[in-house]
PyMOL Python script that loads the backbone (N, CA, C, O; Angstrom):
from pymol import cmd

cmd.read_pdbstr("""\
ATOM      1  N   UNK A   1      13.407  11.195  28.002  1.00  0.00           N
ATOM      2  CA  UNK A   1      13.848  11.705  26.723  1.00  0.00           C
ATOM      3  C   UNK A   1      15.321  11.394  26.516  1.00  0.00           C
ATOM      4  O   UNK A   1      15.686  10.859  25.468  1.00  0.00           O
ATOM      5  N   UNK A   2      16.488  11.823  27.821  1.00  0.00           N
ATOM      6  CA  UNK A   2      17.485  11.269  27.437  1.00  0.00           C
ATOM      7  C   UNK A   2      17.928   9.672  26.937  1.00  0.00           C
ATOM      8  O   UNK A   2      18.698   9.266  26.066  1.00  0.00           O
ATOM      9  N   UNK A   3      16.975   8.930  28.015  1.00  0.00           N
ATOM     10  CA  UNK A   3      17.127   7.672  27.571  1.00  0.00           C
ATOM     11  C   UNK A   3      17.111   7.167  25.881  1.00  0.00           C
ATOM     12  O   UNK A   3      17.836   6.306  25.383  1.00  0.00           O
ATOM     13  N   UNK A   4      16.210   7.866  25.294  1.00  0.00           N
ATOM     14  CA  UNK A   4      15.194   7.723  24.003  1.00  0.00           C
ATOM     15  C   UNK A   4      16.814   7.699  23.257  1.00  0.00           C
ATOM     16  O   UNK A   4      17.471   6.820  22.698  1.00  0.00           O
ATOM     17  N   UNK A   5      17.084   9.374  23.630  1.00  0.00           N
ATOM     18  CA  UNK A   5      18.236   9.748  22.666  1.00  0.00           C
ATOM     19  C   UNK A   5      19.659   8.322  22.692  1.00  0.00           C
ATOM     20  O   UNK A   5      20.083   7.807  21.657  1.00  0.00           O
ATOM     21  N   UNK A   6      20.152   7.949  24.115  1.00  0.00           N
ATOM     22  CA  UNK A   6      20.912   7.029  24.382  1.00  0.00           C
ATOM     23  C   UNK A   6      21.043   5.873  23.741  1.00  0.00           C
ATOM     24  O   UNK A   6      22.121   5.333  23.494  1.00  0.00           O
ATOM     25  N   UNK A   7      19.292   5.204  23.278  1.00  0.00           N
ATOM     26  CA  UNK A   7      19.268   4.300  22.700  1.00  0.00           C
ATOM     27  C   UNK A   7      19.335   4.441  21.516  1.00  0.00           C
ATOM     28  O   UNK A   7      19.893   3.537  20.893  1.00  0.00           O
ATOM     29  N   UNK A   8      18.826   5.550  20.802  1.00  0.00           N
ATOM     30  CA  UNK A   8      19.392   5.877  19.288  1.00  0.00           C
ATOM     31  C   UNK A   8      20.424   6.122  18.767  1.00  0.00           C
ATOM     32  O   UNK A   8      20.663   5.685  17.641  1.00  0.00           O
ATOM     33  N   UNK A   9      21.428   6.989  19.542  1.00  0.00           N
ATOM     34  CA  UNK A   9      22.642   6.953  19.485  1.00  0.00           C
ATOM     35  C   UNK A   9      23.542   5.462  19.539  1.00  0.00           C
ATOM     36  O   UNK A   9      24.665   5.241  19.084  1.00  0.00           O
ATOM     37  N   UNK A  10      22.906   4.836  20.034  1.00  0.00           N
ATOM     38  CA  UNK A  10      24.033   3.560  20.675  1.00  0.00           C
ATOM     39  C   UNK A  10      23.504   2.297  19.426  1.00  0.00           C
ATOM     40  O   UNK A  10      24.240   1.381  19.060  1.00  0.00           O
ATOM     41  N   UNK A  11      22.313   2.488  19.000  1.00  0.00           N
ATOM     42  CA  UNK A  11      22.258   1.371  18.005  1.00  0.00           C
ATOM     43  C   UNK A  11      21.107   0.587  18.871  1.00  0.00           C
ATOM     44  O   UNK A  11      20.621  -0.419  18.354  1.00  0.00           O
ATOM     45  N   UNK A  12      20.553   1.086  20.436  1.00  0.00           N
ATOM     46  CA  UNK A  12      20.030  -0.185  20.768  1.00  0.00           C
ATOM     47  C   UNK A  12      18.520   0.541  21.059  1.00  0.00           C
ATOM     48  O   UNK A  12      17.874   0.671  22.099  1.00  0.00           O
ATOM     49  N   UNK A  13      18.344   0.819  20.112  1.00  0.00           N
ATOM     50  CA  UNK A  13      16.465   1.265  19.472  1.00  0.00           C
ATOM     51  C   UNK A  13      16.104   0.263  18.604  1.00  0.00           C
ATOM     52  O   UNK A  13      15.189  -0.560  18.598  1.00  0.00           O
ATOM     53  N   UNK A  14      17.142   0.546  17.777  1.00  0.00           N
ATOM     54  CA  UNK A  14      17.092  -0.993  16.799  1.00  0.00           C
ATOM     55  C   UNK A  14      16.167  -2.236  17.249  1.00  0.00           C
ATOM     56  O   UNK A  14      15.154  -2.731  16.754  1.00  0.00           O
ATOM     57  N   UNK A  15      16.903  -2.522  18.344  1.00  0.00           N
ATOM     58  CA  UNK A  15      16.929  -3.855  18.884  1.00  0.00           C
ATOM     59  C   UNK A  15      15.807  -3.955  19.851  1.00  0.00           C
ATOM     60  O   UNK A  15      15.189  -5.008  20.009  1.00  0.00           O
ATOM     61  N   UNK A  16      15.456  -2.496  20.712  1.00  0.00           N
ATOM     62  CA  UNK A  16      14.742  -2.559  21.618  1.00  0.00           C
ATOM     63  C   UNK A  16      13.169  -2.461  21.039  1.00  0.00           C
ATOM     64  O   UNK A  16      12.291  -2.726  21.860  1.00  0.00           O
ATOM     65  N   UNK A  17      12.828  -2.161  19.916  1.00  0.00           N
ATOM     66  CA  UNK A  17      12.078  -1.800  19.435  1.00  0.00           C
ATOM     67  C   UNK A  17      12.098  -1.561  17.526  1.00  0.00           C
ATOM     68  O   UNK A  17      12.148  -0.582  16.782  1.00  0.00           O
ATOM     69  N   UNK A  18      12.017  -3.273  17.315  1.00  0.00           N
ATOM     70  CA  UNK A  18      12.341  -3.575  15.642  1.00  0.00           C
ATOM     71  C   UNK A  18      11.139  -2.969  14.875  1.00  0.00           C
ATOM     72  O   UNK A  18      11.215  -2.359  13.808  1.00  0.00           O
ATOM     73  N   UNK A  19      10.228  -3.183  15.454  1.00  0.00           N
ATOM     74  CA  UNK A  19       8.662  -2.581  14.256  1.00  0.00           C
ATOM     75  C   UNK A  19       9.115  -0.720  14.263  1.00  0.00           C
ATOM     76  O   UNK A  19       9.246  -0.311  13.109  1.00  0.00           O
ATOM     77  N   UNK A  20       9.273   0.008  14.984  1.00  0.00           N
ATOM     78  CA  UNK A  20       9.559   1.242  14.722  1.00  0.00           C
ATOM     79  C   UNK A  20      10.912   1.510  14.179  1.00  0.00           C
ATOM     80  O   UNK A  20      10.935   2.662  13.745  1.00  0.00           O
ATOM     81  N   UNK A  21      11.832   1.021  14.058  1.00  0.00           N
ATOM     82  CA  UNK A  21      12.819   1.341  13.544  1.00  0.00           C
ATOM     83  C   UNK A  21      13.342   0.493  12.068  1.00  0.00           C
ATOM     84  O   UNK A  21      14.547   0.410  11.832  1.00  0.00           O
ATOM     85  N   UNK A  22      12.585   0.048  11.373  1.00  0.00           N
ATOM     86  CA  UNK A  22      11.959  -0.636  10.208  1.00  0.00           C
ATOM     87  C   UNK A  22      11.986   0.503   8.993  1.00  0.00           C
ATOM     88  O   UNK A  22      11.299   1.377   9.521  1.00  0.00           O
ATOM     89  N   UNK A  23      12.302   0.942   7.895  1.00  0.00           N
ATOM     90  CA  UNK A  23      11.633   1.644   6.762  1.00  0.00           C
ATOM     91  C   UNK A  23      10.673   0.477   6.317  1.00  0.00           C
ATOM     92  O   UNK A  23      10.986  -0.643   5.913  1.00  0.00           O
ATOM     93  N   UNK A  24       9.152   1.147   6.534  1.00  0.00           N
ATOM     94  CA  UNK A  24       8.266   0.456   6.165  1.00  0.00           C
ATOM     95  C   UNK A  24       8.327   1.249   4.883  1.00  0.00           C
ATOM     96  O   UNK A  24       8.663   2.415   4.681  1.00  0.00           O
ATOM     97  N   UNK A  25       7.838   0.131   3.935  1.00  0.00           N
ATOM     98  CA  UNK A  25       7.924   0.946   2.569  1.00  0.00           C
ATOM     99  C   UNK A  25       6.458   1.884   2.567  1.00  0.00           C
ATOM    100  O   UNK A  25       5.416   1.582   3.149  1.00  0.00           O
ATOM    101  N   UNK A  26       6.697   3.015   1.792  1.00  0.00           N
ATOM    102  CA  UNK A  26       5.481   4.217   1.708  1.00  0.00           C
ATOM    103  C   UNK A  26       4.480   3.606   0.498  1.00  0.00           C
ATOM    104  O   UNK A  26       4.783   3.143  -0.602  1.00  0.00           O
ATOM    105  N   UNK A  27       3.203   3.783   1.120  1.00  0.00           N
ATOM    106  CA  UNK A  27       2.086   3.565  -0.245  1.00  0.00           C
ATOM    107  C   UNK A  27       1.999   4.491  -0.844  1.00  0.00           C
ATOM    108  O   UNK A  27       2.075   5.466  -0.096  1.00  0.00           O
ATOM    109  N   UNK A  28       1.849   4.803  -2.027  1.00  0.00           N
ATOM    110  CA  UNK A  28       1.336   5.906  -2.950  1.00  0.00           C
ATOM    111  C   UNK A  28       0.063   6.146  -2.829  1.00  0.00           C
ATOM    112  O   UNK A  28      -0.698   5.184  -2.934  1.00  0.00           O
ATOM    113  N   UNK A  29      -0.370   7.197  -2.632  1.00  0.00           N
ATOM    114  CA  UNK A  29      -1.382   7.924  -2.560  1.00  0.00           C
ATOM    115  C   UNK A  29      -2.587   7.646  -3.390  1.00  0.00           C
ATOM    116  O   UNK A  29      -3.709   7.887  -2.945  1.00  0.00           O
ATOM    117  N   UNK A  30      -2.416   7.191  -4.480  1.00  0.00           N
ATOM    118  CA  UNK A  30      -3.092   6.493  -5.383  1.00  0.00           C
ATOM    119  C   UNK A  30      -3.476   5.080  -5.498  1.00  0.00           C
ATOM    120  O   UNK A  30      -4.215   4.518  -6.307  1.00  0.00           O
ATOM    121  N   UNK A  31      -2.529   4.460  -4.095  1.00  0.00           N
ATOM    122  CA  UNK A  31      -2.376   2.958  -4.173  1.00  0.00           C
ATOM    123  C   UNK A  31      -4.322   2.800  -3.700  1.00  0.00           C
ATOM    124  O   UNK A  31      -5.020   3.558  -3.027  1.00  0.00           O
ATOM    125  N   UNK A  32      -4.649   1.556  -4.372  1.00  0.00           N
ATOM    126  CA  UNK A  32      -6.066   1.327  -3.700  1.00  0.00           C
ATOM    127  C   UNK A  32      -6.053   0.910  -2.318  1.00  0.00           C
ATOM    128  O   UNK A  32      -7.001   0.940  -1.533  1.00  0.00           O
ATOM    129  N   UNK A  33      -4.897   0.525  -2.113  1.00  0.00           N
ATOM    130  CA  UNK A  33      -5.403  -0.078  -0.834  1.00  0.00           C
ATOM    131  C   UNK A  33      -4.566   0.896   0.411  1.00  0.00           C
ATOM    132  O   UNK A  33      -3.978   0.265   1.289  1.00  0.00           O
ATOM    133  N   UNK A  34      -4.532   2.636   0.458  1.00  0.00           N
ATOM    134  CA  UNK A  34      -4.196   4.023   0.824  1.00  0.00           C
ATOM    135  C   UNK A  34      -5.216   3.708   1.706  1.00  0.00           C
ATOM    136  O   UNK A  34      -6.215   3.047   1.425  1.00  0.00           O
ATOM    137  N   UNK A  35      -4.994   4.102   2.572  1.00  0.00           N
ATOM    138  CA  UNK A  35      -6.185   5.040   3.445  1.00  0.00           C
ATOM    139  C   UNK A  35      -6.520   6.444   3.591  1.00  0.00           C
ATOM    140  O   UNK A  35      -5.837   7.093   4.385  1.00  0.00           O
ATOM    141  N   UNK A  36      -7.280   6.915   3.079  1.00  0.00           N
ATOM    142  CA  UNK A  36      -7.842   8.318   3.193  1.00  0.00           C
ATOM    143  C   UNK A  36      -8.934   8.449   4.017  1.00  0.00           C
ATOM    144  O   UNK A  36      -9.878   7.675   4.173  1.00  0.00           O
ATOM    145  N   UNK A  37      -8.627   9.876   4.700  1.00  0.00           N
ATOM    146  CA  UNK A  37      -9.581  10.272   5.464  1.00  0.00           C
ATOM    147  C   UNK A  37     -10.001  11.023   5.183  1.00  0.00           C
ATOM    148  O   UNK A  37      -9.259  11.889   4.719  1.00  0.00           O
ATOM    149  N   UNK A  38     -11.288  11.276   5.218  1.00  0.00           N
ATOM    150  CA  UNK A  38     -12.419  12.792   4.981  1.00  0.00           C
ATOM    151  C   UNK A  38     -13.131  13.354   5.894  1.00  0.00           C
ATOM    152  O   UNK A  38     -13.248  12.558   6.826  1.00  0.00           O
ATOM    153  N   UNK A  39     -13.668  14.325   6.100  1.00  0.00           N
ATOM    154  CA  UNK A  39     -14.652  15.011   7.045  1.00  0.00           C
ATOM    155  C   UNK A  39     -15.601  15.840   6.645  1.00  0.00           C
ATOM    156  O   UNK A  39     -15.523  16.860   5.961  1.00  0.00           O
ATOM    157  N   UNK A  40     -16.865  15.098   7.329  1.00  0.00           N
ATOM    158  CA  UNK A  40     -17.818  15.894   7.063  1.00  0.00           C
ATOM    159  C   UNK A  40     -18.614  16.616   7.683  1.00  0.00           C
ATOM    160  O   UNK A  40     -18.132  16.675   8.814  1.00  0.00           O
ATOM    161  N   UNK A  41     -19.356  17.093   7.668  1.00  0.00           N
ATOM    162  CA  UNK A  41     -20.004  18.061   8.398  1.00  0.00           C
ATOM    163  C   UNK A  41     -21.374  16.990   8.948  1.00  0.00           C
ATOM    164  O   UNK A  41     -21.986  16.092   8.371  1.00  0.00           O
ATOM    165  N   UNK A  42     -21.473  17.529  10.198  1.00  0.00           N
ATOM    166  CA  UNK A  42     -22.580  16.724  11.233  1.00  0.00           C
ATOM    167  C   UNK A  42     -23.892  17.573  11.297  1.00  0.00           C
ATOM    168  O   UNK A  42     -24.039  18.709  11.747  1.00  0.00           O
ATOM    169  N   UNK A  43     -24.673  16.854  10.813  1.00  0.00           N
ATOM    170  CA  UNK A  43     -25.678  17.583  10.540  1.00  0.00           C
ATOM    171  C   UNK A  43     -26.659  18.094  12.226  1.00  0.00           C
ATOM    172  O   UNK A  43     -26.568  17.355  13.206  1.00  0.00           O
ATOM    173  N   UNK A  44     -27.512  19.400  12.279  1.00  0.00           N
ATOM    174  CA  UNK A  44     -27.923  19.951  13.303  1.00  0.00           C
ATOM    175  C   UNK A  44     -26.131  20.412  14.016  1.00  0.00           C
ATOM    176  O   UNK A  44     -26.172  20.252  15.236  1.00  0.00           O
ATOM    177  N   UNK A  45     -25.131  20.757  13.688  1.00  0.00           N
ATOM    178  CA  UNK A  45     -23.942  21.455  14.409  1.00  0.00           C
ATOM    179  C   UNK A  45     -23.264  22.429  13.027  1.00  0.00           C
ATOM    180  O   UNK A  45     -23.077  22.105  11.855  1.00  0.00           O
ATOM    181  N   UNK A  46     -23.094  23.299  13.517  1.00  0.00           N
ATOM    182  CA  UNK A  46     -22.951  24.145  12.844  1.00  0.00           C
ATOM    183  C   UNK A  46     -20.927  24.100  12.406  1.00  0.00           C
ATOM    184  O   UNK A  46     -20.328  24.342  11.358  1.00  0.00           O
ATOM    185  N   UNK A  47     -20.437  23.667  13.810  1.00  0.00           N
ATOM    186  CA  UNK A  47     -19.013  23.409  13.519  1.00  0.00           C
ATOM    187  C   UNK A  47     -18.257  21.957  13.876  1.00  0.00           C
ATOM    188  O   UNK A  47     -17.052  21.745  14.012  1.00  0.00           O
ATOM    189  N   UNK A  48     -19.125  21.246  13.957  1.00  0.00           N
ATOM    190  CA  UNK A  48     -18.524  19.792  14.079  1.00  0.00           C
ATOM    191  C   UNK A  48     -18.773  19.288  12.766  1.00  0.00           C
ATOM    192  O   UNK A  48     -19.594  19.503  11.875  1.00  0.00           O
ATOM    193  N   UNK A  49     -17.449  18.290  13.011  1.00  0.00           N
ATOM    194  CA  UNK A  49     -17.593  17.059  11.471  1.00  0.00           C
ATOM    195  C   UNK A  49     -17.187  15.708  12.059  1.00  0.00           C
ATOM    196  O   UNK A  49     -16.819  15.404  13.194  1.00  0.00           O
ATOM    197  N   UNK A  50     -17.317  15.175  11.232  1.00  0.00           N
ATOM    198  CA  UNK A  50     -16.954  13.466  11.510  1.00  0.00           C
ATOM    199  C   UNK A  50     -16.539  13.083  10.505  1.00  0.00           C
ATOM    200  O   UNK A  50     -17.040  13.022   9.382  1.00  0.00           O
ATOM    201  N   UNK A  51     -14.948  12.623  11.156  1.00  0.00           N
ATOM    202  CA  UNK A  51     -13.627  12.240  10.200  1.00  0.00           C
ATOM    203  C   UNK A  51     -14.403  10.517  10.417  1.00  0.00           C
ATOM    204  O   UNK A  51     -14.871   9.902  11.376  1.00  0.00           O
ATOM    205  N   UNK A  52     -14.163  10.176   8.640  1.00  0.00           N
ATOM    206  CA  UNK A  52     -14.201   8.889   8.048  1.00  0.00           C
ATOM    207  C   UNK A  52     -13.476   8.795   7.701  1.00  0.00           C
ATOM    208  O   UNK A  52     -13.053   9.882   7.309  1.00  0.00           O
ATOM    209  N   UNK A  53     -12.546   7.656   7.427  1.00  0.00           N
ATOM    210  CA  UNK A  53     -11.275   7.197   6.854  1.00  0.00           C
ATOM    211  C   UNK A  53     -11.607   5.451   5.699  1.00  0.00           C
ATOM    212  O   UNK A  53     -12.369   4.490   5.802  1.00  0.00           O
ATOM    213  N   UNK A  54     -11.102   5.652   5.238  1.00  0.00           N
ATOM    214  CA  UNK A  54     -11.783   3.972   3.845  1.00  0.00           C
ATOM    215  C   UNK A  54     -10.237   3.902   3.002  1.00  0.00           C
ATOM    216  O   UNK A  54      -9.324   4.694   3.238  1.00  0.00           O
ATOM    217  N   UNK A  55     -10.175   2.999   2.175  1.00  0.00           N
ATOM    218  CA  UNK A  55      -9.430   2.633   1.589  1.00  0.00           C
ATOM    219  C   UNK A  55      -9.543   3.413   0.281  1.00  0.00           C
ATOM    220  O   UNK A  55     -10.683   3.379  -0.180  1.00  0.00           O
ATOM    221  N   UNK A  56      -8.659   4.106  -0.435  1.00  0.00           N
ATOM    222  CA  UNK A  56      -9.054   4.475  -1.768  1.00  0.00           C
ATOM    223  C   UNK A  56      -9.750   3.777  -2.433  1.00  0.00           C
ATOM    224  O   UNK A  56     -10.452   4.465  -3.174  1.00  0.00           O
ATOM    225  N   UNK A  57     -10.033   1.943  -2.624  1.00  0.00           N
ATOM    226  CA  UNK A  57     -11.058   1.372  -3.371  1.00  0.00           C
ATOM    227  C   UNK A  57     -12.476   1.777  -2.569  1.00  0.00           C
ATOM    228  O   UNK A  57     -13.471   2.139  -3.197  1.00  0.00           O
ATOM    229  N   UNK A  58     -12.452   1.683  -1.259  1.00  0.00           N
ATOM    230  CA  UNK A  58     -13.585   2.033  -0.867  1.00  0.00           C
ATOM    231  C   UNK A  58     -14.292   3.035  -1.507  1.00  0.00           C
ATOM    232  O   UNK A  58     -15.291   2.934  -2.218  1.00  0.00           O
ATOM    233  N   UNK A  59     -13.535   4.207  -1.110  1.00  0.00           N
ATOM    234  CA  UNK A  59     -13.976   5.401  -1.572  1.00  0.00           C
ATOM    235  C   UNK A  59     -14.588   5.684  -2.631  1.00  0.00           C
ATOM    236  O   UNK A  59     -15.509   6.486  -2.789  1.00  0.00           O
ATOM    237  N   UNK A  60     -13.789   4.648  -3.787  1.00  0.00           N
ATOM    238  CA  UNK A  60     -13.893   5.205  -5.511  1.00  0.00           C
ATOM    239  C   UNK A  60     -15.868   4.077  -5.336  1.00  0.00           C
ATOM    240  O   UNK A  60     -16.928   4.439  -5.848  1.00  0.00           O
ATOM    241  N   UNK A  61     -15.683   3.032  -4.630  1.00  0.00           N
ATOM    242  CA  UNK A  61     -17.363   1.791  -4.871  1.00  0.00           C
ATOM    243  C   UNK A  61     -18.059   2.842  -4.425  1.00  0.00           C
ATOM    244  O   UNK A  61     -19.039   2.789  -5.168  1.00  0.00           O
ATOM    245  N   UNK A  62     -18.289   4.100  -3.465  1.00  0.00           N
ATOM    246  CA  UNK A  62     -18.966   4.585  -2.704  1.00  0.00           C
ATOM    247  C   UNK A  62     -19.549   5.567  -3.641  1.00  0.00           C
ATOM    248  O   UNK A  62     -20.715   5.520  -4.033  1.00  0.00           O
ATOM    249  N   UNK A  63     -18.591   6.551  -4.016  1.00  0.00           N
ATOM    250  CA  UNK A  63     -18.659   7.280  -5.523  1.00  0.00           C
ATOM    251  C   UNK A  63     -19.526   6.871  -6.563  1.00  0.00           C
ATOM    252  O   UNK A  63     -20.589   7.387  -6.907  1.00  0.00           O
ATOM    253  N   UNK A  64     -18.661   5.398  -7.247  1.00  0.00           N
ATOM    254  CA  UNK A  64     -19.458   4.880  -7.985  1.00  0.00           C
ATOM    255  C   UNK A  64     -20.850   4.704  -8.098  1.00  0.00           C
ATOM    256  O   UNK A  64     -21.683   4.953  -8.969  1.00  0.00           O
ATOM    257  N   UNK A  65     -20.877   4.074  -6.678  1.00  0.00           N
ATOM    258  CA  UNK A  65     -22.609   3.616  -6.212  1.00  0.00           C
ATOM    259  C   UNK A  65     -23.770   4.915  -6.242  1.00  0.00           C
ATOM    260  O   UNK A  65     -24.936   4.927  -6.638  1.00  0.00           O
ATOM    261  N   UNK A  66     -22.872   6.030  -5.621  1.00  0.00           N
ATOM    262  CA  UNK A  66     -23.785   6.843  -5.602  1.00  0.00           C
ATOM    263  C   UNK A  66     -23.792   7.454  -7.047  1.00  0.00           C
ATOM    264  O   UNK A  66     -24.651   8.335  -7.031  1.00  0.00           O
ATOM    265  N   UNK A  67     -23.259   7.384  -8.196  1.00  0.00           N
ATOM    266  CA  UNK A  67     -22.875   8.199  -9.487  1.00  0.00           C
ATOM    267  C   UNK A  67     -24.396   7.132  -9.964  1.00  0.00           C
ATOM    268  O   UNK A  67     -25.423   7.696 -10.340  1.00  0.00           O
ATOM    269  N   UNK A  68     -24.339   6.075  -9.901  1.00  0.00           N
ATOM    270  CA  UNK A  68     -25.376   5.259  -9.803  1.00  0.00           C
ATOM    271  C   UNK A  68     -26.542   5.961  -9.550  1.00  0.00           C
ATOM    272  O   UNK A  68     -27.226   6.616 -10.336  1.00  0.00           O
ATOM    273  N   UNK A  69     -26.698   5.748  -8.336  1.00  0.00           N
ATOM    274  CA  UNK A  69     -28.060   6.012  -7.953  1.00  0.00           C
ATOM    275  C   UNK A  69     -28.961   7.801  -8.296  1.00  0.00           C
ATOM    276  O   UNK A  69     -30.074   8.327  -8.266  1.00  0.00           O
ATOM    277  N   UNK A  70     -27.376   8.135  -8.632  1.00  0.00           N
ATOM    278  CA  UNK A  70     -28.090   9.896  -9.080  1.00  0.00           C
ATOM    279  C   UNK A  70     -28.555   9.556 -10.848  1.00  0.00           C
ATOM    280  O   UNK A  70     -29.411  10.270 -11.369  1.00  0.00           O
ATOM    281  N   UNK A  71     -28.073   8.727 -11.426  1.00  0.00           N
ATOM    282  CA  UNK A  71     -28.605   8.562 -12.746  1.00  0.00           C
ATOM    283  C   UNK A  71     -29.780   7.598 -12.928  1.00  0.00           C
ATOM    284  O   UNK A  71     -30.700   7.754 -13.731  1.00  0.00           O
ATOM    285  N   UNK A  72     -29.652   6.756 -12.220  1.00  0.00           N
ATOM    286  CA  UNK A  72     -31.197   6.180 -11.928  1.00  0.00           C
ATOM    287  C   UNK A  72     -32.290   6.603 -11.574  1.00  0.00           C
ATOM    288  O   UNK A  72     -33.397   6.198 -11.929  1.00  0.00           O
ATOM    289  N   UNK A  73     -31.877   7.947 -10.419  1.00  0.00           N
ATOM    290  CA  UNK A  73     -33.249   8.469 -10.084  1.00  0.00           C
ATOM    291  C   UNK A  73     -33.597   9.444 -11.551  1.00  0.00           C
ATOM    292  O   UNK A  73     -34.705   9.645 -12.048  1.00  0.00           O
ATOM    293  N   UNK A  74     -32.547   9.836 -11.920  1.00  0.00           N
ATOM    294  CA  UNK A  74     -33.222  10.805 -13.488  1.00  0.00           C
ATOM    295  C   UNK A  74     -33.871  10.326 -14.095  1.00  0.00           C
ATOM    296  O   UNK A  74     -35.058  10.642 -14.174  1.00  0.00           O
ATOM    297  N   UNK A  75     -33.347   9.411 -14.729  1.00  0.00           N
ATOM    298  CA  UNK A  75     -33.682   8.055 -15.551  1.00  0.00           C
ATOM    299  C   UNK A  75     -35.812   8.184 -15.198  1.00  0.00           C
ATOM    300  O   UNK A  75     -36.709   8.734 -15.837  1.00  0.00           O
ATOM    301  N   UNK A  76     -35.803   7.286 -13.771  1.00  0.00           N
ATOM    302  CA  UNK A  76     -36.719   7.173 -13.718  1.00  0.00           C
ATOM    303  C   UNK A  76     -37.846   8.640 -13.885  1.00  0.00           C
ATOM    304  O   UNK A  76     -38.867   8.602 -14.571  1.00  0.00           O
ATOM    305  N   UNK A  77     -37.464   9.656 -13.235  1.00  0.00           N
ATOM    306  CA  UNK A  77     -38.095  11.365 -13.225  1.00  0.00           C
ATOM    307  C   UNK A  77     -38.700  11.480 -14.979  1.00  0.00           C
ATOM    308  O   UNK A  77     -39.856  11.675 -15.354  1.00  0.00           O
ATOM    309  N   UNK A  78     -37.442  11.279 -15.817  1.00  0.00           N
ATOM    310  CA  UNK A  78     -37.626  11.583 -16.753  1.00  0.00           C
ATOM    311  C   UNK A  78     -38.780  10.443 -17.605  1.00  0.00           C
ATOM    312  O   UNK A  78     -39.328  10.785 -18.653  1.00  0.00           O
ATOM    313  N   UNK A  79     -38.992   9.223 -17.026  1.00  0.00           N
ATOM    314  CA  UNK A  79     -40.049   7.953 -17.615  1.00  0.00           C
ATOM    315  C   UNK A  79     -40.921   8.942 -16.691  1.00  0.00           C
ATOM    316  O   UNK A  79     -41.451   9.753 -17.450  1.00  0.00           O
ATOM    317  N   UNK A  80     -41.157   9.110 -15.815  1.00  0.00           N
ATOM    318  CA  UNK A  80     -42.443   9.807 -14.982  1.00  0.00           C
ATOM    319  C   UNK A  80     -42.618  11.101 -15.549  1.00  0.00           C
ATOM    320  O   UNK A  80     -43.713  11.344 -15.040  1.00  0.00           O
ATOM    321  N   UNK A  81     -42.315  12.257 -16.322  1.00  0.00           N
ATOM    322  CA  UNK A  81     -43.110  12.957 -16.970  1.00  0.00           C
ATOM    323  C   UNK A  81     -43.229  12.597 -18.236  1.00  0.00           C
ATOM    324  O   UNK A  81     -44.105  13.251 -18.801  1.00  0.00           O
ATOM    325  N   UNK A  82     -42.615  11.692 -19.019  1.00  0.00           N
ATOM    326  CA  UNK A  82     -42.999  11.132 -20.412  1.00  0.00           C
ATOM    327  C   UNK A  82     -44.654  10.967 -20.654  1.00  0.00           C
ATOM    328  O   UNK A  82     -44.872   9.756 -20.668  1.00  0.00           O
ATOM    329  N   UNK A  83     -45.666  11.570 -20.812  1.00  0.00           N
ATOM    330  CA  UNK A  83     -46.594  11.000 -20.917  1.00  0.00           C
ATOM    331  C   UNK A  83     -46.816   9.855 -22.069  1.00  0.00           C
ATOM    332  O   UNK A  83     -47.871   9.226 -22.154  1.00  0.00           O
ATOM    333  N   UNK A  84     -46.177   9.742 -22.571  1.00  0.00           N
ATOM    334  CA  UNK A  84     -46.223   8.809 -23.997  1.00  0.00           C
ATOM    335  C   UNK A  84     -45.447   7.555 -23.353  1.00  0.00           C
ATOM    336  O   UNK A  84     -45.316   6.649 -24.175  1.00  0.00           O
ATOM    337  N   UNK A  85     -44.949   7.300 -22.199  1.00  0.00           N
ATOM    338  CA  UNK A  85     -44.444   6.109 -21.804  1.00  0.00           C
ATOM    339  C   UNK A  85     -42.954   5.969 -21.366  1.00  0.00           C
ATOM    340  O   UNK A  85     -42.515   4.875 -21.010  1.00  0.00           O
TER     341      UNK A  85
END
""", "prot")
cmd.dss("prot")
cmd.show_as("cartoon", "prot")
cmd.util.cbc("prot")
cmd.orient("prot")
């Protein structure tokens, strides 16, 4: 730990180690290409989940797809009691 401090103090963290001492610029939270993580619940466990992580575009195709497939299955429900067709 002292060492850590020695090299920060002295300027030679910098040098010893350029990728961490970098301002990487911050993504916005909104950026598509963010990574977010979620957790869900594991089914048969009552207190475990399983963290997924995707790209905000991911996330929003996954959404989409499924916003999809919940209006398609109506769609079709609703042609299946139509008796008139």
């Amino acid at each position: 730990m002292r060492i850590v401090k020695a090299l920060v103090m002295t300027g030679l963290f910098a040098m010893a180690y350029p990728a961490l001492a970098e301002d990487k610029p911050k993504l916005d939270r909104n950026d598509p290409n963010a990574t977010r993580c979620r957790s869900f619940p594991v089914t048969g466990s009552l207190v475990r989940k399983e963290r997924i992580c995707k790209t905000n575009a991911e996330w929003r195709a996954i959404s989409e797809q499924q916003s999809r497939d919940a209006d398609d299955l109506i769609m079709r429900s609703r042609a299946g009691m139509n008796p008139n067709g």
